[in-house]
DRENTI-197891 format. One record per atom (N, C-alpha, C): residue in one letter; x, y, z. Coordinates in steps of 0.02 Angstrom, whole numbers, padded with zeros to 5 digits, always signed. Atoms other than C-alpha are relative to their C-alpha. Layout:
N
aXYZ
...
! end
This chain:
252
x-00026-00034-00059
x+04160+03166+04318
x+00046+00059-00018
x-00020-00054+00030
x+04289+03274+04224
x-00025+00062-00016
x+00027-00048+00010
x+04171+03368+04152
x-00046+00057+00046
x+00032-00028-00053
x+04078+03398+04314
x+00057+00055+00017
x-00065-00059-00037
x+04257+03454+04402
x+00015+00050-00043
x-00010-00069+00088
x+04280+03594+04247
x-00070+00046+00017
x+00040-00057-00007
x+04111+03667+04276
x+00002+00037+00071
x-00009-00031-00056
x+04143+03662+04465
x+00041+00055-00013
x-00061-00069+00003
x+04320+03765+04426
x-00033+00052-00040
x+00022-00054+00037
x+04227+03870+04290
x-00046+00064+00051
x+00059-00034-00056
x+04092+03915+04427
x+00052+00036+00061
x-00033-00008-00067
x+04201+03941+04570
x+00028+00079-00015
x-00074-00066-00027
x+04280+04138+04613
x+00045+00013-00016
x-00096+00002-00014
x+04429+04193+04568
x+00014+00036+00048
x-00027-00043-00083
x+04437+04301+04726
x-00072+00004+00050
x+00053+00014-00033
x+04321+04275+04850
x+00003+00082+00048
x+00009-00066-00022
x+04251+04444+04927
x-00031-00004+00076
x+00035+00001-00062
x+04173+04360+05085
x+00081+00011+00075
x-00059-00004-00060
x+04365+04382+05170
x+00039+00081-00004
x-00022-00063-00014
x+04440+04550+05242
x+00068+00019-00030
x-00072+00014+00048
x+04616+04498+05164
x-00012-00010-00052
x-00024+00059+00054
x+04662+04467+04991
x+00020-00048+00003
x-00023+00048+00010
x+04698+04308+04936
x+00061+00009-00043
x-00080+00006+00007
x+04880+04267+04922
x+00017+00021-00072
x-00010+00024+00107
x+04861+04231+04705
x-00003+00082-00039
x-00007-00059+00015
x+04899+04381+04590
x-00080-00011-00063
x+00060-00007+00075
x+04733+04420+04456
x+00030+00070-00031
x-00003-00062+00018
x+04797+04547+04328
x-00058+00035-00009
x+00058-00037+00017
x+04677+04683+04299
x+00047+00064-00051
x-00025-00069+00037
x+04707+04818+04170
x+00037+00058+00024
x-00054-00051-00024
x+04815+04933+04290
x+00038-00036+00057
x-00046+00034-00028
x+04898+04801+04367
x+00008-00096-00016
x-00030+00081+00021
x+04989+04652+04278
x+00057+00020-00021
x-00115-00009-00015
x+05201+04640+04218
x+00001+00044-00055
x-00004-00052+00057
x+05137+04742+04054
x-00005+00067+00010
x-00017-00102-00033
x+05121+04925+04162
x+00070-00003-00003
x-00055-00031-00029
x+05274+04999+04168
x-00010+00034+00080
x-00002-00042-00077
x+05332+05071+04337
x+00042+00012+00010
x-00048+00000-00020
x+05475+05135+04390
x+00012+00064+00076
x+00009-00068-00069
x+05523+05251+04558
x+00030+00056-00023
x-00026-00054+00000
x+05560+05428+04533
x+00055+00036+00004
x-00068-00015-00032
x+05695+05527+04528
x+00033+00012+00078
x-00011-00020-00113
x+05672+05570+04726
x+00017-00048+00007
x-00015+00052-00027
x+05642+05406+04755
x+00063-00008+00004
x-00084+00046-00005
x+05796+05338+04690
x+00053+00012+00038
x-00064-00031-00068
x+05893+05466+04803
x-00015-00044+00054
x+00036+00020-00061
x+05787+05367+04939
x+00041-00077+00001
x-00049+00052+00023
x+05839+05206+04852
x+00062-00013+00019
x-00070-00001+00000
x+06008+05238+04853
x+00021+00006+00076
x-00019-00015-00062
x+06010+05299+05041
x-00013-00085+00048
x+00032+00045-00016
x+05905+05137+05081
x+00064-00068+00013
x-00052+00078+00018
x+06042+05001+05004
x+00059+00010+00026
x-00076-00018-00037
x+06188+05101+05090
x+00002-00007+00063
x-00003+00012-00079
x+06126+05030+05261
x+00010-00082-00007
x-00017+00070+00008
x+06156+04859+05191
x+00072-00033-00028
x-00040+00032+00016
x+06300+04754+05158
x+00004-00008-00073
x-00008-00004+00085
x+06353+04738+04956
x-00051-00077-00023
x+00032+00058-00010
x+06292+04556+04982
x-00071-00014+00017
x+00062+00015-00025
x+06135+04578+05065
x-00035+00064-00045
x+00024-00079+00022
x+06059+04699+04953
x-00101-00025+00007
x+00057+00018-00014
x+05899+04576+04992
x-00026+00046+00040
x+00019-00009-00052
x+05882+04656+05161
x-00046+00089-00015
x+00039-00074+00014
x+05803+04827+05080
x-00043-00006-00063
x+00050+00008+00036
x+05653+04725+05002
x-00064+00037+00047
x+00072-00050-00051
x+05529+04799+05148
x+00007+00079-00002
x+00003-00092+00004
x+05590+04982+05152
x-00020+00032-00060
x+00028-00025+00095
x+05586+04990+04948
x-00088-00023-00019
x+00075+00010+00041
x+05416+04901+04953
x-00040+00055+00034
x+00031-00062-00058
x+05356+05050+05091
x+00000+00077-00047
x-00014-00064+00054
x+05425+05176+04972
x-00026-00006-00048
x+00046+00005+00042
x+05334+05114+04818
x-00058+00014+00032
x+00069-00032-00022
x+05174+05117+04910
x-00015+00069+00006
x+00011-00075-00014
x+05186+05290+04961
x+00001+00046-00069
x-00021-00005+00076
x+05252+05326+04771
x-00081+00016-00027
x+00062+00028+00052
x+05100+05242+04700
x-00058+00019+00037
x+00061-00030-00041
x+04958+05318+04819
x-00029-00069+00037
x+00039+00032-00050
x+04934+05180+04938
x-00006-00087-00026
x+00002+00054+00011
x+04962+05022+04834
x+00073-00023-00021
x-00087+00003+00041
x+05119+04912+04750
x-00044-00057-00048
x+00034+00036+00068
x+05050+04848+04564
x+00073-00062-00002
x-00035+00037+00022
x+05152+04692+04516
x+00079+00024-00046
x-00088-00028+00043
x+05284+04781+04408
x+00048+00055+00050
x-00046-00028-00041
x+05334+04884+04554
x+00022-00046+00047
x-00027+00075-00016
x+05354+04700+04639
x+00075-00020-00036
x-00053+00010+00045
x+05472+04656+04497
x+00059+00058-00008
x-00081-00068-00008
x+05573+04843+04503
x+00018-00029+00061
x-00040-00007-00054
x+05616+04809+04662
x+00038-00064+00010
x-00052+00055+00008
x+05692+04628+04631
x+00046+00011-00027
x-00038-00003+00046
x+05780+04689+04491
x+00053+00042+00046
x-00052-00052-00056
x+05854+04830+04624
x+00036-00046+00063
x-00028+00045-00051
x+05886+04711+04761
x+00030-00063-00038
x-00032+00061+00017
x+05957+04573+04655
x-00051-00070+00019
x+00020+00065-00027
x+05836+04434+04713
x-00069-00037-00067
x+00057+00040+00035
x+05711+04303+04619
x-00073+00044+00008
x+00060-00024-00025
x+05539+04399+04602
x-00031-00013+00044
x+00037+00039-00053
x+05469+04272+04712
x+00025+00041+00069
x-00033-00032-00057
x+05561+04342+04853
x-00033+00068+00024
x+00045-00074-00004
x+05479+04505+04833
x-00094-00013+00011
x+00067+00034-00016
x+05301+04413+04804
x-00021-00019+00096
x-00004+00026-00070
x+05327+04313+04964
x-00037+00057+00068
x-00008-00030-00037
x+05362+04459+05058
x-00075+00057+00029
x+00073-00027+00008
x+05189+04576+05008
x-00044-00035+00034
x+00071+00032-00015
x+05069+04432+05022
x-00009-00017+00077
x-00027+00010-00089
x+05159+04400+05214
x-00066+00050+00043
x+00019-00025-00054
x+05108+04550+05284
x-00052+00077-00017
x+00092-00025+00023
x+04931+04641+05293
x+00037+00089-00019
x-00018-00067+00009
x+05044+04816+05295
x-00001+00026-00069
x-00032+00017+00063
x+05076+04784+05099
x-00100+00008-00033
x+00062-00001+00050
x+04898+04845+04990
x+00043-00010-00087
x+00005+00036+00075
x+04892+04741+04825
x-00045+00042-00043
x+00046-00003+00038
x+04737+04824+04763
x-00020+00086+00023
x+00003-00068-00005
x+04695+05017+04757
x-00027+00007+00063
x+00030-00022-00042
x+04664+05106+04908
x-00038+00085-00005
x+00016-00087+00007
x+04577+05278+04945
x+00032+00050+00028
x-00037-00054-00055
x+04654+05435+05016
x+00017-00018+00048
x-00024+00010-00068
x+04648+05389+05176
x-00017-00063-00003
x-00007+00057-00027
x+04666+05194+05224
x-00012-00005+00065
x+00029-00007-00054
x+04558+05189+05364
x+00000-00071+00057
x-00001+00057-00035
x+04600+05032+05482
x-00023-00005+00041
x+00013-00005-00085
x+04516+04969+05651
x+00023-00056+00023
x-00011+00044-00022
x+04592+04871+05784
x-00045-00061+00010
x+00068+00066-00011
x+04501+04698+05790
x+00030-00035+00067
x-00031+00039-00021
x+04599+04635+05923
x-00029+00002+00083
x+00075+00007-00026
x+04496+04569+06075
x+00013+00059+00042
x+00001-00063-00040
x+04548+04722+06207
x-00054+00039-00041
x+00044-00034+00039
x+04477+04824+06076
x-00089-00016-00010
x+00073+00032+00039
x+04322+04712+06033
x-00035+00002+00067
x+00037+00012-00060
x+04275+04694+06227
x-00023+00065-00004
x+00024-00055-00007
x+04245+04887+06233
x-00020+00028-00094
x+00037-00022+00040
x+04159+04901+06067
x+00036+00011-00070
x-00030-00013+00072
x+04260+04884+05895
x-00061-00034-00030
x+00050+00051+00042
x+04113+04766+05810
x-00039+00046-00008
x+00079-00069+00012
x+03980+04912+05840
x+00049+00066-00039
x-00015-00050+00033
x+04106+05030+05789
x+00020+00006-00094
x-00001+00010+00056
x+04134+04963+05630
x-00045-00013-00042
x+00054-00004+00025
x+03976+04943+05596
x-00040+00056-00033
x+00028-00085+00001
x+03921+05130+05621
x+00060+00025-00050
x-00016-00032+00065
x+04066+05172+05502
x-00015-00039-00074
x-00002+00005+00061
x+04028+05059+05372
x-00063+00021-00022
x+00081-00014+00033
x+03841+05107+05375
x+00010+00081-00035
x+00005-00089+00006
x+03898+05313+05383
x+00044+00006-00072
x-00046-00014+00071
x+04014+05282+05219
x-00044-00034-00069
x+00018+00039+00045
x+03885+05161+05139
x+00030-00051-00034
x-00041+00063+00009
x+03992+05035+05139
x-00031-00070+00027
x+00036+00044-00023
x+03942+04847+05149
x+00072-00054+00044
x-00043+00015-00029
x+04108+04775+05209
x+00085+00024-00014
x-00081+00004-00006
x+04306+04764+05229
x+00019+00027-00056
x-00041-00007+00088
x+04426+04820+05059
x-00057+00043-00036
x+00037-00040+00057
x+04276+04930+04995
x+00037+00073+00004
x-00026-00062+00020
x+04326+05114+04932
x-00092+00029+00004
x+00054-00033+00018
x+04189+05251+04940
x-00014+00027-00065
x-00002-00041+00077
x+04133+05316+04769
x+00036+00060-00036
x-00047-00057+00003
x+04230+05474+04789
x+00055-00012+00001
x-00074+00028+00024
x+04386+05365+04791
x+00016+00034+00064
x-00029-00017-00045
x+04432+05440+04973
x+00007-00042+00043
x+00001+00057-00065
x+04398+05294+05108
x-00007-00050-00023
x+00009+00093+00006
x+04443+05104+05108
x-00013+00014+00064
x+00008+00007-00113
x+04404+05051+05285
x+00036-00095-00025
x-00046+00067-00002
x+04501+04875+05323
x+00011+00002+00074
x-00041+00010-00068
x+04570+04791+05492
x+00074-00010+00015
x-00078-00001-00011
x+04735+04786+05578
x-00003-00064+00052
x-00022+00020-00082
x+04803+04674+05728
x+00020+00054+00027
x+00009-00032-00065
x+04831+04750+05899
x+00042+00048-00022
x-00047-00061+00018
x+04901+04921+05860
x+00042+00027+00081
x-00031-00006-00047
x+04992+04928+06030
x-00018+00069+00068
x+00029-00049-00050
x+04890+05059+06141
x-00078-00009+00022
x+00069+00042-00006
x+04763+04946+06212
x-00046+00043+00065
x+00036-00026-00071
x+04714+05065+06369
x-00025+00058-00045
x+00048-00039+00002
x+04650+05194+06259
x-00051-00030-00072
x+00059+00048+00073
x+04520+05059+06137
x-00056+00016+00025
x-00023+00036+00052
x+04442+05050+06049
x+00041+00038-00034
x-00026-00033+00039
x+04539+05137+05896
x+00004-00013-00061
x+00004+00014+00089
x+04567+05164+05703
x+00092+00016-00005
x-00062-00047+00021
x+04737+05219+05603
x-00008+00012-00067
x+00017-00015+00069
x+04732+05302+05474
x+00053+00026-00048
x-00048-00007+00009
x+04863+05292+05342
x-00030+00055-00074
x+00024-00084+00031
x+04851+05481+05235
x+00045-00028-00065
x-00036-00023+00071
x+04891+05443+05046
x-00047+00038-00056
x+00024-00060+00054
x+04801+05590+04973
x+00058+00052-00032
x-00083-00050+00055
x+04981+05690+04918
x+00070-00037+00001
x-00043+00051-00003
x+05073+05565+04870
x+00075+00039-00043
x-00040+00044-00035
x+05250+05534+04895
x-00007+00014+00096
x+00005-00003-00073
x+05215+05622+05060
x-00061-00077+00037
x+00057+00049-00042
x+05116+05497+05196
x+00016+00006+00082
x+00019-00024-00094
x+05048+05523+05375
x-00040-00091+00017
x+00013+00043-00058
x+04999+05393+05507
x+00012+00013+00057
x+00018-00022-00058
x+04898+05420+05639
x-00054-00015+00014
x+00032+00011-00045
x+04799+05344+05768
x-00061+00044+00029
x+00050-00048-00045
x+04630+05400+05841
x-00033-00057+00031
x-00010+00028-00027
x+04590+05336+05994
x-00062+00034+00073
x+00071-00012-00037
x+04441+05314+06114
x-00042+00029-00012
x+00080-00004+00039
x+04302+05301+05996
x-00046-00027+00013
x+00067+00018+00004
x+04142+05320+05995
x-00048+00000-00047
x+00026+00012+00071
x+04017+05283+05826
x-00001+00080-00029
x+00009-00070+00009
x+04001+05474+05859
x+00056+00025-00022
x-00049-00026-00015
x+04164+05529+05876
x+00050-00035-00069
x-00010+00040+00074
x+04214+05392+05711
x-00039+00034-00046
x+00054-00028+00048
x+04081+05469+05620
x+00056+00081-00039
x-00040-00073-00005
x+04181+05646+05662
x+00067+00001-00048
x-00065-00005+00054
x+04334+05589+05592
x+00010-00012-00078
x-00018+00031+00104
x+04280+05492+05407
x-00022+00073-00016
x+00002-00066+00057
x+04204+05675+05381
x+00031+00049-00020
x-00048-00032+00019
x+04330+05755+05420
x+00054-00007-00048
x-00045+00030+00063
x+04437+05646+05290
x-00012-00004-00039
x+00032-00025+00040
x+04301+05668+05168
x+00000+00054-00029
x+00015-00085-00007
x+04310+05853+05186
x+00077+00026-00012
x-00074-00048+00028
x+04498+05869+05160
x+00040+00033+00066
x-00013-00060-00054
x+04500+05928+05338
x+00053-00044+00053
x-00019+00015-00053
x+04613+05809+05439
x+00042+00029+00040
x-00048-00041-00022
x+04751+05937+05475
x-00036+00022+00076
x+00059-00073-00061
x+04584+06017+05602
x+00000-00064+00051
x+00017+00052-00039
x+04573+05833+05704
x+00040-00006+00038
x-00053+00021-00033
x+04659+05806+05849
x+00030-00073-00009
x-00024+00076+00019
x+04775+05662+05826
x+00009-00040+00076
x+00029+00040-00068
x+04740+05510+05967
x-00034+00002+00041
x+00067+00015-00035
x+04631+05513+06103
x-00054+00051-00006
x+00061-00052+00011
x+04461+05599+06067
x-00052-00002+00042
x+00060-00014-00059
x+04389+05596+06233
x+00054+00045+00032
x-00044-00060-00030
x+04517+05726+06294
x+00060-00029+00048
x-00034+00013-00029
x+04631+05592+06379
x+00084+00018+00001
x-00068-00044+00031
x+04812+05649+06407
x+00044-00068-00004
x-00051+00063+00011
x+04935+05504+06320
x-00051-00051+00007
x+00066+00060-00026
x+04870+05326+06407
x-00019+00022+00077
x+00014-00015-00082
x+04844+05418+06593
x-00073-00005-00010
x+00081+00011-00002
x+04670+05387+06669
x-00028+00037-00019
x+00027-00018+00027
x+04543+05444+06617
x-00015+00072+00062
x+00024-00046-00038
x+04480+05541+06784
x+00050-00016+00045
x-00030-00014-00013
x+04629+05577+06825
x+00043-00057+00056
x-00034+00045-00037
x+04789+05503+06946
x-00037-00028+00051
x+00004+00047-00035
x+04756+05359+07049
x+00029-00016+00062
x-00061+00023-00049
x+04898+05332+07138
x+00079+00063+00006
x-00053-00078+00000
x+05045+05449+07201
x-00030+00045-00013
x+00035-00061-00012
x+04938+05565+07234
x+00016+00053+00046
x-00040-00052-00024
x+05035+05643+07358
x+00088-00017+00002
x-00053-00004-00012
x+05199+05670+07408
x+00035-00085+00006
x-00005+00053-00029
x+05291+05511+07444
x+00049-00006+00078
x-00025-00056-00062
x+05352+05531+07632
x+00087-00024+00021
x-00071-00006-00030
x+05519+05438+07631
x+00007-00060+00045
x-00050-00036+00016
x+05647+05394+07677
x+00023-00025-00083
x-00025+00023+00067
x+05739+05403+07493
x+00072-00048+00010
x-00072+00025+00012
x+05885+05305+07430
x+00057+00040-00012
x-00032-00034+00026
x+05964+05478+07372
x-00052+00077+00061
x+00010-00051-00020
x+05947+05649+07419
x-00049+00042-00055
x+00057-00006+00046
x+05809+05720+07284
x+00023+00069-00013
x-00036-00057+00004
x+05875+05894+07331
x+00051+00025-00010
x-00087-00003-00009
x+06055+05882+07306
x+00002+00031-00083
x-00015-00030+00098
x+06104+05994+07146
x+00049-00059-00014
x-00036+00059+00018
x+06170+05876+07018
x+00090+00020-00024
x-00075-00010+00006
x+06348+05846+06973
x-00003-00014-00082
x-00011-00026+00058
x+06419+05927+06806
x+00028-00075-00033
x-00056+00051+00013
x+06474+05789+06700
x+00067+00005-00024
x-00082-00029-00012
x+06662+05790+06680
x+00009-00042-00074
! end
């Protein structure tokens, strides 16, 4: 039986590719295990330094999320294990603490991304008006077969988010810009269509996102309807609680 359970573990995955997340467990790979060096920049550290001066001398924990936000952007879109460990050593805390914190939350890429980090809402608002087809039509237009892949050109991961908080104009993507890194953009595009998704990976392909309007790409203004006001459409006739016309008073 031993020997059975040994070939099972031998056989078995070390990362299983059928899930949209990494798995929690670290695998070194040749540009990421505790033998890279890493350290943050001289900018950074100004950043650093501004970071830990919103915290208490005691809590220097509390600026493990902003420093791990700032490595990513650093490192083009990921945080390798030794920039895990700089930032314990900076915050004072057990590595684990820093571990913990990454594997928590989906915002945190473990494993290289491309230029642009291309996300779509999965969340059902979204999915009732068409995220499943839309993710489909981009992974077919990138040649992509699922979730965490990179295009060959090293420019597009595509990946999912939870509910990105602007459910009246879904479905939607976001797309987080680490092609000039330390700089980074995020930004939303919003009431897509496979067409109109299509429009944008080429434009991110092409170098061109500066030319894209940023959020809704059916011409909506903000979240207002689509064909226009609804309601209060005219005047409202009264009477008020106030005088509407009354010039206001200077404040003193």
């Amino acid at each position: 039986m031993k020997s059975v359970a040994r070939g099972l573990l031998r056989a078995a995955p070390k990362y299983s590719r059928s899930y949209s997340v990494p798995w929690p467990n670290h695998v070194n790979t040749p540009q990421d295990n505790e033998r890279v060096p890493w350290d943050f920049t001289e900018d950074s550290y100004v950043k650093v330094k501004k970071i830990l001066g919103k915290f208490p001398p005691l809590n220097t924990q509390s600026g493990i999320m902003p420093l791990l936000h700032l490595a990513q952007w650093q490192n083009g879109g990921w945080i390798p294990v030794s920039a895990m460990n700089k930032i314990a050593q900076i915050c004072e805390v057990p590595p684990v603490r820093v571990y913990e914190t990454v594997t928590f939350y989906a915002m945190f890429n473990r494993r290289p991304v491309g230029d642009y980090h291309v996300q779509f809402c999965v969340t059902t608002p979204c999915m009732i008006v068409g995220s499943d087809e839309l993710i489909q039509a981009g992974l077919k237009h990138l040649g992509l077969e699922r979730f965490n892949q990179t295009t060959p050109d090293g420019k597009i991961t595509l990946g999912e988010m939870e509910c990105m908080g602007c459910c009246v104009n879904a479905p939607m993507i976001v797309v987080s810009d680490y092609s000039n890194p330390p700089e980074f953009y995020y930004d939303y595009y919003e009431d897509l269509t496979p067409e109109t998704l299509c429009n944008v990976l080429d434009h991110l392909r092409s170098g061109e996102r500066s030319k894209l309007p940023i959020g809704s790409q059916c011409g909506r203004q903000f979240s207002a309807p689509l064909g226009g006001k609804t309601s209060l459409i005219e005047t409202p006739p009264g009477p008020f609680c106030r005088d509407l016309d009354a010039p206001k008073e200077e404040a003193k």
